[in-house]
N, C-alpha and C positions, 0 to 999 in steps of 0.2 A: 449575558448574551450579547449585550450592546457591544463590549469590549471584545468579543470572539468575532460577530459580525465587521466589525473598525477593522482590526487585523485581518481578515481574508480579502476584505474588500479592496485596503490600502495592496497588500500584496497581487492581490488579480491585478491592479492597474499598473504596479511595479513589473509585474511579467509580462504585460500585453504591451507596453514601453519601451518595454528592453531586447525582448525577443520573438514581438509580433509571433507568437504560436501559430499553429494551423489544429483546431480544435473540433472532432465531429462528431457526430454522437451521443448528443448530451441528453437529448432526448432520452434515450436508453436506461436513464436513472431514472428509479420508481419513484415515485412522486410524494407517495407516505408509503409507512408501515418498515421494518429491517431491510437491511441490504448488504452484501458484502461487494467491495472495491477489491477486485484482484489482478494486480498490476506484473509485468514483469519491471526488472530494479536493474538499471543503469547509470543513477547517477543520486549521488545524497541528497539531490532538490526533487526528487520526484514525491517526497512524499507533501514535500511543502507546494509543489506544482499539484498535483491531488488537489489535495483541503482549498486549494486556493481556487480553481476550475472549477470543481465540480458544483452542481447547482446548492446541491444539499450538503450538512457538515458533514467529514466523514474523520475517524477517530483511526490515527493508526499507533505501532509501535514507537518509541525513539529510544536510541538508548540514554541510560541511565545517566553518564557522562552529561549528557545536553541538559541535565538540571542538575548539576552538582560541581563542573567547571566554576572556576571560580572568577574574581577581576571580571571588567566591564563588558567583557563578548561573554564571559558566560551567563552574567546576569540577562544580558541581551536575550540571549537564548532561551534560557528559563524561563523568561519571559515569555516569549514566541511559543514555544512548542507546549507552554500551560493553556495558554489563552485557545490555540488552536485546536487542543484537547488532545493532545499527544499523551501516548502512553507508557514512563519508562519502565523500563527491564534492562534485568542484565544478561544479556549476551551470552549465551552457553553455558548457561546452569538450569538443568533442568526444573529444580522446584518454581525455578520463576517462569520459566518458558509455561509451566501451564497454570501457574498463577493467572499468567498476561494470556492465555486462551480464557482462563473462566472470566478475565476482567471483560473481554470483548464481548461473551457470551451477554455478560450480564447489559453491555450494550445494545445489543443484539434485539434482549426481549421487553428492554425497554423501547423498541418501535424504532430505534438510533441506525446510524451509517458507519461499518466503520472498514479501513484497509488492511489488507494484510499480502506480502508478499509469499507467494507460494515457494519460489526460490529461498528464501530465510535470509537471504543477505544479497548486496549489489555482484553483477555481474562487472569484471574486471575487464573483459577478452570480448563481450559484445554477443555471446553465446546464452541462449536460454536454456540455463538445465533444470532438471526433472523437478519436478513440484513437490514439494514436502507436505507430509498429508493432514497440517494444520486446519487445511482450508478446508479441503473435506470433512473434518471435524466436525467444525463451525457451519457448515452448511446439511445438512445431514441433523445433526444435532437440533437445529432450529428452524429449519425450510427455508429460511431466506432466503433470497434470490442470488446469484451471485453475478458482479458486473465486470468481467474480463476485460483490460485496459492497453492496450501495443502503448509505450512510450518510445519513440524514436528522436533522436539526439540530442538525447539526453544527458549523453557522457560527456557533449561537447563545452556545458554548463561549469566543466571543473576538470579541465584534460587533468590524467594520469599524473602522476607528479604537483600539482600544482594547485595551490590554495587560493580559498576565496571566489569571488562569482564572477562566471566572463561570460556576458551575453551573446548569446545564440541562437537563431531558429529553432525550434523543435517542433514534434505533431507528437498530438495524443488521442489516440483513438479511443474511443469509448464503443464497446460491443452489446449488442443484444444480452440481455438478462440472460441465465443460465436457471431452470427449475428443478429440483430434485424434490423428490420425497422426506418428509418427514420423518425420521427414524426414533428420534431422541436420543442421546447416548446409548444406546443399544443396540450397537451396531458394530460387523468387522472391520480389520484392518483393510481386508481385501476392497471392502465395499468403496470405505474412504478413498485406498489408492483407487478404483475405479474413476469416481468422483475429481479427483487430483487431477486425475489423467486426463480427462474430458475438460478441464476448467484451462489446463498449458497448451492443448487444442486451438481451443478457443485465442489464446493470449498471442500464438504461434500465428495465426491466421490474422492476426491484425499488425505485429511487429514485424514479421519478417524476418524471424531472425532462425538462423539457424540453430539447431540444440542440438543437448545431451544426452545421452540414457544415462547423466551421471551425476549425483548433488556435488551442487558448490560446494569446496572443501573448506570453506570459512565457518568457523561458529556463528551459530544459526538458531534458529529455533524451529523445533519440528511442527 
């Protein structure tokens, strides 16, 4: 725990250094008990901008690549997204996509925090499309609250084309808790996208971004 704490900590002060944030909301994170982080995804530091911000740990996807890259940036890495309790998967295989849902689950009822993108992969084009009904899942499944997150400029972290971190401004909103009912896995699809629906609402109302009636066409996880 000392060495998860070191790592977020050193990173919050790396990010409040570099790109003075505009941060609101934090309040809004439950203070004990689960919680779900549902962010929309513009840029590959958002999920390290997350864990790093938010008051309490929160455990998202990474993929698989980021602990098995090899030579000294991958070790780097492996490093980072172990310590901050990242979760790999692979990327558009379904037995792992809900492997990595029951892995959260079991986060979940352990009283834990963890993130998930309702989109299933980064937006390219700055567009919010339609929420994959992961989240609905996971929320519905366990009652946990869900905390809908606007990330804006975000993409600016790593323009299009171009590798490595370039500091930047960004704001991340942090929104009002979201409450649904208790279902337990027993529960419709329809219900889920209901749920789905109501949580990119929410996500839409803080980013400002315009969207899609249409999923990202990158492999993803539902």
């Amino acid at each position: 725990m000392a060495l998860f704490d070191a790592v977020r900590w050193t990173t919050r002060g790396l990010i409040a250094g570099t790109c003075r944030p505009t941060v609101v909301g934090l309040e809004n994170v439950p203070t004990d008990g689960p919680f779900i982080v549902a962010p929309n995804h513009l840029s590959f530091f958002d999920s390290v901008i997350v864990q790093a911000l938010m008051p309490r740990p929160v455990a998202f996807f990474a993929k698989a690549e980021y602990f098995t890259t090899g030579g000294v940036k991958g070790k780097i890495m492996k490093s980072f997204f172990e310590s901050v309790g990242s979760i790999p998967v692979e990327r558009g295989e379904q037995a792992a996509s809900v492997q990595a849902l029951k892995t959260l689950l079991d986060i979940l009822e352990a009283g834990k925090g963890i993130g998930i993108y309702p989109e299933g992969t980064r937006s390219r084009d700055g567009i919010l499309y339609r929420g994959r009904t992961g989240v609905g899942w996971l929320a519905l499944t366990t009652g946990a609250p869900v905390v809908p997150v606007g990330m804006i400029g975000t993409e600016n972290l790593q323009p299009a084309g171009e590798k490595g971190f370039k500091p930047h401004h960004f704001t991340m909103k942090v929104g009002e808790p979201l409450y649904f009912e208790k279902t337990g896995p027993d529960h419709s699809l329809p219900a889920r996208r209901e749920v789905t629906d109501k949580i990119m609402d929410a996500i839409a109302a803080l980013s400002g971004q315009e969207r899609s009636t249409s999923y990202n066409q990158s492999k993803s996880i539902e």
